[in-house]
TORLOPA-456629 format. One record per residue (C-alpha): residue number from 1; z, x, y; residue in one letter. Coordinates in steps of 0.02 Angstrom, whole numbers, plus 50000, padded with zeros to 5 digits. Layout:
// TORLOPA-456629
PT  NUM  Z  X  Y  A
...
This chain:
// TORLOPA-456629
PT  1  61877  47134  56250  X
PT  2  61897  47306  56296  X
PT  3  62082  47288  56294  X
PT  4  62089  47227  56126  X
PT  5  61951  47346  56050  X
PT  6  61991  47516  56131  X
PT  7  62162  47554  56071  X
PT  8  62099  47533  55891  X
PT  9  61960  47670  55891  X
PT  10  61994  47805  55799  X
PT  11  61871  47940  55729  X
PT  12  61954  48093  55630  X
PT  13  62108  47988  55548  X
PT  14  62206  48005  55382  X
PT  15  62172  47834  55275  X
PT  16  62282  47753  55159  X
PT  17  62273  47682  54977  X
PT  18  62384  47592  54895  X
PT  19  62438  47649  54723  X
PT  20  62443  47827  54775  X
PT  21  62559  47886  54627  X
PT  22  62747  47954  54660  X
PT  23  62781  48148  54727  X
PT  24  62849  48256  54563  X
PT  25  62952  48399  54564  X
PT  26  62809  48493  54495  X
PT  27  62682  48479  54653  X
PT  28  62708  48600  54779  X
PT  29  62724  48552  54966  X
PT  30  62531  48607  54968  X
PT  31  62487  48504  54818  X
PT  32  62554  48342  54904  X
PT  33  62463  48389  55059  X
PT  34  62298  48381  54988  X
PT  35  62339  48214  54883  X
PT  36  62395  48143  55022  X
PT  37  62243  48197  55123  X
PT  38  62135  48138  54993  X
PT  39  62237  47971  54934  X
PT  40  62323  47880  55052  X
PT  41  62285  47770  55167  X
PT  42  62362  47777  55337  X
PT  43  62222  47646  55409  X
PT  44  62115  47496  55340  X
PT  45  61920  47541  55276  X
PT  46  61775  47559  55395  X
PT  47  61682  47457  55273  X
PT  48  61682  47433  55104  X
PT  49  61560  47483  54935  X
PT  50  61437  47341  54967  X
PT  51  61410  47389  55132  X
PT  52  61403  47547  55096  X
PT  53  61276  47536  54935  X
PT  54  61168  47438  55055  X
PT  55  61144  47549  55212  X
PT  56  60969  47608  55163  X
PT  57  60903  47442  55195  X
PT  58  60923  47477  55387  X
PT  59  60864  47657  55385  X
PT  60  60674  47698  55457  X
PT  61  60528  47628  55363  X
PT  62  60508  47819  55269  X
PT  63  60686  47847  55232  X
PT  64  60709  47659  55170  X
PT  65  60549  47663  55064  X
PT  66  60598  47810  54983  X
PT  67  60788  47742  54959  X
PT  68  60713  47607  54883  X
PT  69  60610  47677  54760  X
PT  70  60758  47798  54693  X
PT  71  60888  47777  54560  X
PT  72  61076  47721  54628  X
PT  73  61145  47888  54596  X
PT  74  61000  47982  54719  X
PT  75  61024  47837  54824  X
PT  76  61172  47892  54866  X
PT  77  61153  48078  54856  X
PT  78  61026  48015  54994  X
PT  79  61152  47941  55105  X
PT  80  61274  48067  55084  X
PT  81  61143  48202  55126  X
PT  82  61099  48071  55312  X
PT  83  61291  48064  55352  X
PT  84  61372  48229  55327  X
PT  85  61470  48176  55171  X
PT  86  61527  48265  55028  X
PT  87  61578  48246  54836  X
PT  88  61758  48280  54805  X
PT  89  61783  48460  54734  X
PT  90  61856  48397  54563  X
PT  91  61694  48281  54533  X
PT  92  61597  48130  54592  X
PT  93  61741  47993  54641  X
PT  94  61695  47810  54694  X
PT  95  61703  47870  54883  X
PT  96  61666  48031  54973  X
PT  97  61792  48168  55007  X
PT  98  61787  48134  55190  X
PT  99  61846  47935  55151  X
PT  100  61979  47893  55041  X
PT  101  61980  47735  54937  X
PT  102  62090  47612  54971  X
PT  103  62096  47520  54807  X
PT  104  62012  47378  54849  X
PT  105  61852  47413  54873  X
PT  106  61843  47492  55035  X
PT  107  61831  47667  55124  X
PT  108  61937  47731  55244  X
PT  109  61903  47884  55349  X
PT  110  62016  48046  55329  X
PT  111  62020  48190  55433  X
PT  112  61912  48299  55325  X
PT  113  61788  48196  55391  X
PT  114  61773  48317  55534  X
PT  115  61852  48476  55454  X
PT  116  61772  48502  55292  X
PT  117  61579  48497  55269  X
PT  118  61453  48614  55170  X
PT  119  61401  48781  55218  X
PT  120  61230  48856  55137  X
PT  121  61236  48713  55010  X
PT  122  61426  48718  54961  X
PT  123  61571  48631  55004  X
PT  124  61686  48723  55096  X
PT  125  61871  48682  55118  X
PT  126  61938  48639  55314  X
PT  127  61754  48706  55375  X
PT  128  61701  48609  55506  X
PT  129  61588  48478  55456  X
PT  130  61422  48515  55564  X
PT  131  61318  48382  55476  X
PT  132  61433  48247  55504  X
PT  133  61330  48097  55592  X
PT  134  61473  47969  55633  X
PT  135  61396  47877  55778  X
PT  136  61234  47854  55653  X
PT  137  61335  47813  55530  X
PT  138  61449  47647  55621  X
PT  139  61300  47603  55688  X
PT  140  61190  47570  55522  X
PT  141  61367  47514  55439  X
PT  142  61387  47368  55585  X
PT  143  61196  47323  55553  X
PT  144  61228  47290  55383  X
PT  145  61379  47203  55403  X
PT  146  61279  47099  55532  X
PT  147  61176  47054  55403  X
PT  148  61290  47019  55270  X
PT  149  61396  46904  55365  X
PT  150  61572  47024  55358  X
PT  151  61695  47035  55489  X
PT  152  61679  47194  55608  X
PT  153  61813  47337  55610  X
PT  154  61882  47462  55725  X
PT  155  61734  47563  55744  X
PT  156  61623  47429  55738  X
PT  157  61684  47384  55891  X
PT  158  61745  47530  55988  X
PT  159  61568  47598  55975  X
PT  160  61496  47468  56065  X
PT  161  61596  47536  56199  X
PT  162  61627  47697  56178  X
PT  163  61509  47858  56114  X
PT  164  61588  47926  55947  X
PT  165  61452  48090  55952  X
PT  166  61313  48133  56039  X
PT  167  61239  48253  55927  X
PT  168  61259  48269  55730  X
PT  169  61408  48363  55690  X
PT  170  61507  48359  55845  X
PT  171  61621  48206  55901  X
PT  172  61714  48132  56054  X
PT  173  61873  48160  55984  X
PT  174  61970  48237  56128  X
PT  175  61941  48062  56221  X
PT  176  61990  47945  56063  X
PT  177  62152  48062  56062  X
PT  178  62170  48007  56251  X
PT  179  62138  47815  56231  X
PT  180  62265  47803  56099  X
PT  181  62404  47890  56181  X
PT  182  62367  47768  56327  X
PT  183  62436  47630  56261  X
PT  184  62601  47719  56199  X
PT  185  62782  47737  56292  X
PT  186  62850  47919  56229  X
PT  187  62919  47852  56078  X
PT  188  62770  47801  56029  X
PT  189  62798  47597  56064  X
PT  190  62618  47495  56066  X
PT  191  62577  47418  56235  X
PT  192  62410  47334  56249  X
PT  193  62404  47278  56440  X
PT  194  62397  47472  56481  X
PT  195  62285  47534  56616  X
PT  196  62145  47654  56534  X
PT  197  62121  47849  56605  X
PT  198  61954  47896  56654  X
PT  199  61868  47939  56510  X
PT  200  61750  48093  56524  X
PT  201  61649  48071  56366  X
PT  202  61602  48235  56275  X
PT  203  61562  48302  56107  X
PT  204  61687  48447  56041  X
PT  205  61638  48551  55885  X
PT  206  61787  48542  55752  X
PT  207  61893  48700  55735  X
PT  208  61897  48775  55563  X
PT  209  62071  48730  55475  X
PT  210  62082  48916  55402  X
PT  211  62132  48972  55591  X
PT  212  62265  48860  55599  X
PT  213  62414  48972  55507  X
PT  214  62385  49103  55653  X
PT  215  62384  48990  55794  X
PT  216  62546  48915  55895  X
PT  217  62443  48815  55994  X
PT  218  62298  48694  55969  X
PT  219  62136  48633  56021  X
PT  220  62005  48728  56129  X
PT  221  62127  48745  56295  X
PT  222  62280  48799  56182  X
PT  223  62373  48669  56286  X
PT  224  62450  48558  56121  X
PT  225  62602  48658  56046  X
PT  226  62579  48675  55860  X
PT  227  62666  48549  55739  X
PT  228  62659  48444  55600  X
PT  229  62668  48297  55723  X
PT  230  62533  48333  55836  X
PT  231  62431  48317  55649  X
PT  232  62468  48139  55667  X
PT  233  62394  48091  55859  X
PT  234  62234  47991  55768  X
PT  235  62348  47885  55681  X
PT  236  62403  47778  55848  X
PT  237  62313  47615  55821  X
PT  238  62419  47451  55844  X
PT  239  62505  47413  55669  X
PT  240  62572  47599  55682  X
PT  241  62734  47581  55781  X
PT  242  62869  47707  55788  X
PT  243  62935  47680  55624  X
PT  244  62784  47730  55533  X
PT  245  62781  47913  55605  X
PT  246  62949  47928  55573  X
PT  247  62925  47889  55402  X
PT  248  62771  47985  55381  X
PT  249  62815  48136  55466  X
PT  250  62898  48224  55307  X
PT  251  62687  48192  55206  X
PT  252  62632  48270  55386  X
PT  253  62740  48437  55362  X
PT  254  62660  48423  55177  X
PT  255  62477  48395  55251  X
PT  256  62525  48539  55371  X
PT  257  62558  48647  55227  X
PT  258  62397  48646  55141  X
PT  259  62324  48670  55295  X
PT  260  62396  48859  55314  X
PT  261  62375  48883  55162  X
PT  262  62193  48880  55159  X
PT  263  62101  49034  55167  X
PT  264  61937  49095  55262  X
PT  265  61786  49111  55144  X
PT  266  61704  49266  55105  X
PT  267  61535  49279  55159  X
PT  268  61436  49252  54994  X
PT  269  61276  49363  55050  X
PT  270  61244  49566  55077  X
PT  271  61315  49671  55185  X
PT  272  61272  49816  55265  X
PT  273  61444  49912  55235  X
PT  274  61379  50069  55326  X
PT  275  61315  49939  55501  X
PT  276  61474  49850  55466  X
PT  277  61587  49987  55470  X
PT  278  61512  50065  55616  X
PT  279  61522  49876  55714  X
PT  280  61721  49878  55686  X
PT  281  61741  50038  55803  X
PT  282  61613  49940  55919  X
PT  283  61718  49777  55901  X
PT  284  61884  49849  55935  X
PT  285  61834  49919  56067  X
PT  286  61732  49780  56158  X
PT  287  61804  49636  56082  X
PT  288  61961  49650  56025  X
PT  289  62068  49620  56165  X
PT  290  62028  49434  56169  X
PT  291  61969  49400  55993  X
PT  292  62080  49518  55900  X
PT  293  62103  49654  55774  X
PT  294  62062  49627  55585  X
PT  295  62084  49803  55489  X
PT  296  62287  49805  55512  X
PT  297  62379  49865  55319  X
PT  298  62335  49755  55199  X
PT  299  62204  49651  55290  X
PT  300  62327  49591  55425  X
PT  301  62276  49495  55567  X
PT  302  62330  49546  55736  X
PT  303  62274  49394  55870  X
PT  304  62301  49369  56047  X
PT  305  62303  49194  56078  X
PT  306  62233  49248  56246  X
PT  307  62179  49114  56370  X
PT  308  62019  49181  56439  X
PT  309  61995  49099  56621  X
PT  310  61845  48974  56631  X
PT  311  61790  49088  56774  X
PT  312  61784  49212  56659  X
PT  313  61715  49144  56498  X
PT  314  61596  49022  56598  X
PT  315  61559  48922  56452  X
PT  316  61539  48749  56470  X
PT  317  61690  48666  56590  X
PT  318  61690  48471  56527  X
PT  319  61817  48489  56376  X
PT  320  61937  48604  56524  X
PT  321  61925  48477  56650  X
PT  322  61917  48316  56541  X
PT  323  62083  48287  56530  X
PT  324  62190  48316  56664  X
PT  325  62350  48386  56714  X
PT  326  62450  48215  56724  X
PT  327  62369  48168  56558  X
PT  328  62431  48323  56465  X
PT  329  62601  48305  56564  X
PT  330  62622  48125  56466  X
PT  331  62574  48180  56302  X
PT  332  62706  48323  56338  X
PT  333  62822  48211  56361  X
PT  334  62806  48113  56191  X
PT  335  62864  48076  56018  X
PT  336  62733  48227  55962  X
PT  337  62829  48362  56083  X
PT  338  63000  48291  56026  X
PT  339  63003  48236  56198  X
PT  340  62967  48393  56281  X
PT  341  63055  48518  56165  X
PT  342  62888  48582  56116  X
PT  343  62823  48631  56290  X
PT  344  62640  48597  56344  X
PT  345  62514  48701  56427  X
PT  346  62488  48583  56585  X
PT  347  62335  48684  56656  X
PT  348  62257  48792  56544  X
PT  349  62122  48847  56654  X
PT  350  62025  48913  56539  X
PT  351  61984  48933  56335  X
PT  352  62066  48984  56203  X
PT  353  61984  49132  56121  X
PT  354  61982  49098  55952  X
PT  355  62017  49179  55794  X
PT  356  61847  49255  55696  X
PT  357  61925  49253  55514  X
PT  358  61791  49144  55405  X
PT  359  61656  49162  55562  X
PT  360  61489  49158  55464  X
PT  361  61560  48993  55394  X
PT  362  61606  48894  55556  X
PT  363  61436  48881  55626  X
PT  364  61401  48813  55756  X
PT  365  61467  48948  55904  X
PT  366  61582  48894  56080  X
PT  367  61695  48754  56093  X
PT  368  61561  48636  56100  X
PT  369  61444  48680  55962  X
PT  370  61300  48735  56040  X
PT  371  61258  48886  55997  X
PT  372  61164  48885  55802  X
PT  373  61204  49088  55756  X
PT  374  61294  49226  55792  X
PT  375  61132  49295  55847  X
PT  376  61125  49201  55985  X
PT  377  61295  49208  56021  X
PT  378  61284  49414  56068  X
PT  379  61093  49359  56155  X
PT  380  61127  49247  56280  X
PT  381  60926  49256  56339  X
PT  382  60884  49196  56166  X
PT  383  61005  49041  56142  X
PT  384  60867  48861  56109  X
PT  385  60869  48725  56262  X
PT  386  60864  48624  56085  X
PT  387  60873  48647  55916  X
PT  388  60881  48542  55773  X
PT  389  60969  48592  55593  X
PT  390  60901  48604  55415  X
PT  391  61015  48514  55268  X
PT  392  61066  48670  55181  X
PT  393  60989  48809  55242  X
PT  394  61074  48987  55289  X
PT  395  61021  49116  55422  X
PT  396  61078  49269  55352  X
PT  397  60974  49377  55461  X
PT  398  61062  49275  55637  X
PT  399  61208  49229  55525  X
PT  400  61231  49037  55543  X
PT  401  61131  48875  55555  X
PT  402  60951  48868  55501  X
PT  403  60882  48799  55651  X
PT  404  60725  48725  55711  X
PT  405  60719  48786  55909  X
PT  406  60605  48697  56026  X
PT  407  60591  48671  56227  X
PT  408  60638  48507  56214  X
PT  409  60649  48345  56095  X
PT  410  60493  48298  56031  X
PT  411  60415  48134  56093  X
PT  412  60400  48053  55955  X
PT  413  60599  48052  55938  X
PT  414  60650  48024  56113  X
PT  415  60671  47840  56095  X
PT  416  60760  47830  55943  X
PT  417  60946  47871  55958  X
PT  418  60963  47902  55776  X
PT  419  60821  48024  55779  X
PT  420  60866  48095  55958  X
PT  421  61049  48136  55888  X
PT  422  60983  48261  55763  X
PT  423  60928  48370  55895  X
PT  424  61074  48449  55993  X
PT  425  61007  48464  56189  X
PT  426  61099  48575  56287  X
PT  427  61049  48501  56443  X
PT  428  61179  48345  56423  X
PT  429  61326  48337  56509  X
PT  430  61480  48455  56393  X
PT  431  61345  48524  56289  X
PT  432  61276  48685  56398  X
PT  433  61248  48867  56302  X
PT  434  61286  48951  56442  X
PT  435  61430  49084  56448  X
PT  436  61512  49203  56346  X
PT  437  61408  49327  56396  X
PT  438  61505  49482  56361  X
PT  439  61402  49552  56236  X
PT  440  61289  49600  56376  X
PT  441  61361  49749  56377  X
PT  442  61310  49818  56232  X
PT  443  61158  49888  56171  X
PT  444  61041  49845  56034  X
PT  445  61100  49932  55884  X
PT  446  61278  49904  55944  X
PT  447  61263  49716  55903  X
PT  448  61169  49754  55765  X
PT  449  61302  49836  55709  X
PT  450  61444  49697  55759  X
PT  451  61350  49574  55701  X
PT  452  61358  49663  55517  X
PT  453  61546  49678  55557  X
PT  454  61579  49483  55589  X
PT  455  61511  49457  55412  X
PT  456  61645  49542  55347  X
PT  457  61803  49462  55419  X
């Protein structure tokens, strides 16, 4: 079984739908990207509308009576609101933004799944999606189907074996990435009697998209070398031989192009212009150097890229030391490198420090998402053992997540792994608060003042 069920999960994946209508001379490269993004179908549906119209009936007596009771349409604003999902921008479509439909019925995950979500009640564009409950979500969807008699799918299955999140909002995506590529020679050829790595299962908190034009590396170690192919990793389940990427590499450079295109959101709240302006001179001075400068002519960005030695940083070391040299050494060698042309970043050993363009908006703080504000990103001392999120609320005096903190998770939740996943518990393994602890250094009213300044940028 696990042979045959592994090498099809996937969790942040482009979907396709047939019918997706012809590329004009009129769209621009970023126009197709976000059809394409939004359209096609790359993979079949995790489940289709009559499961999906029908997972109230396995919620928790409260939720479900209350499901019941409403009208179809706050049915599903209901259900939407319990999985992290969104309306598309243009309107109300048959599926959610995060799903594309693929003509028949069914919904099939895309990767704005993970990197678009709402922020102080609005959707946001390539924000990281820090309500998004996809282990709660497969799980409910596979009870249903259970019940209705329909055949399991991908992540039916693969989360019977394997955790898809720990925690609402954050995902195991860095080992999916590494189960797929498992099963692939260089060129990207399917075998399925491959031996397995390790897996160290941990939740990662997705980047924001609006960092990705001034990056030439990805993901939290910097050790991937930025491309349009690397986009396409997720998309290695079995019916996708070499063929496919090949001929879906030129929609990838598209996809790639709406990407840099999109911009970081302003923060929509006061400022302080006087604290701010006074918390730039503190930034540059204290900060700078590994997060970079943001008053160059005309607004330009001048970043770093700097690895930051885990040593150093001492955040949390799971995501570093999950995957491991030999394992970054193969996917350097692969289709997604151009077979080494694009050179990898065996051993990191350390993070990234990233970009702060769009900051109030990417909430939650550190690699792994656990840290709710900026607040308690420049107070270590103060950062929650646990916390637990509201829908749509805003901190604007901490500047992030309106959290709930508490000691631990209540009792009453403890058993339930639905309930339990809405706290995050920095006590599990990849999940610590710990590190970053720089901001030591300054005094009160200097990150008073650097807080006012990260508002800004």
């Amino acid at each position: 079984m696990l042979r045959s069920v592994v090498p099809l999960l996937l969790s942040i994946v482009l979907a396709t739908c047939g019918g997706v209508r012809t590329a004009t001379a009129e769209e621009s490269p970023t126009e197709r990207g976000f059809r394409y993004l939004t359209t096609k179908a790359y993979l079949t549906p995790d489940f289709d509308q009559e499961t999906f119209d029908r997972l109230y009936t396995v919620w928790e007596p409260d939720a479900r009576q209350a499901a019941t009771a409403a009208t179809p349409a706050e049915r599903r604003r209901l259900a939407f609101q319990r999985y992290g999902l969104t309306e598309h921008p243009d309107g109300p479509r048959r599926t959610a933004l995060q799903y594309v439909d693929d003509g028949a019925g069914g919904w099939a995950m895309n990767c704005l799944a993970c990197h678009t979500g709402r922020v102080a009640g609005r959707t946001i564009l390539g924000a990281p999606n820090s309500l998004y409950a996809l282990q709660t979500l497969t799980e409910e969807v596979r009870a249903v189907k259970f019940e209705l008699g329909k055949r399991l799918t991908h992540m039916d299955k693969g989360s019977l074996l394997y955790p898809l999140g720990g925690s609402v909002g954050t995902t195991n995506a860095v080992m999916f990435g590494q189960i797929l590529l498992a099963y692939r020679d260089p060129d990207l050829t399917f075998h399925k009697d491959r031996a397995l790595p390790p897996p160290t299962h941990h939740d990662m908190d997705a980047p924001p998209w609006w960092h990705y034009k001034l990056k030439t590396r990805l993901y939290a170690d910097g050790f991937v070398p930025k491309s349009s192919r690397a986009l396409m990793q997720f998309l290695l389940i079995p019916r996708n031989g070499p063929d496919k990427f090949a001929a879906w590499e030129s929609e990838f450079r598209d996809i790639e192009a709406w990407i840099t295109a999109l911009e970081p959101p302003r923060y929509p709240f006061a400022v302080d212009r006087a604290a701010a302006e006074a918390g730039r001179g503190v930034f540059n001075d204290h900060c700078a150097r590994c997060h970079g400068r943001y008053d160059g002519p005309n607004g330009a960005v001048s970043w770093p890229e700097k690895t930051v030695p885990l040593d150093v940083v001492g955040t949390d070391p799971v995501r570093l030391q999950a995957i491991s040299v030999e394992g970054r050494r193969k996917y350097g060698t692969s289709w997604f490198t151009e077979f080494g042309k694009l050179a990898v970043v065996a051993d990191p050993g350390g993070y990234v420090a990233p970009p702060l363009t769009g900051l109030w908006a990417s909430a939650p703080y550190l690699h792994n998402g656990s840290v709710p504000t900026l607040r308690h990103v420049l107070h270590a001392a103060e950062r929650p053992v646990v916390w637990r999120r509201s829908i749509d609320g805003y901190d604007q005096d901490r500047v992030g997540l309106d959290v709930r903190e508490l000691t631990d998770v209540p009792e009453a939740d403890r058993d339930d792994p639905r309930a339990r996943r809405r706290y995050f518990d920095t006590r599990l393994p990849g999940k610590s608060a710990a590190g970053h602890t720089f901001p030591e250094a300054l005094d009160e009213p200097q990150k008073r003042a650097v807080l006012e300044y990260l508002k800004t940028l």
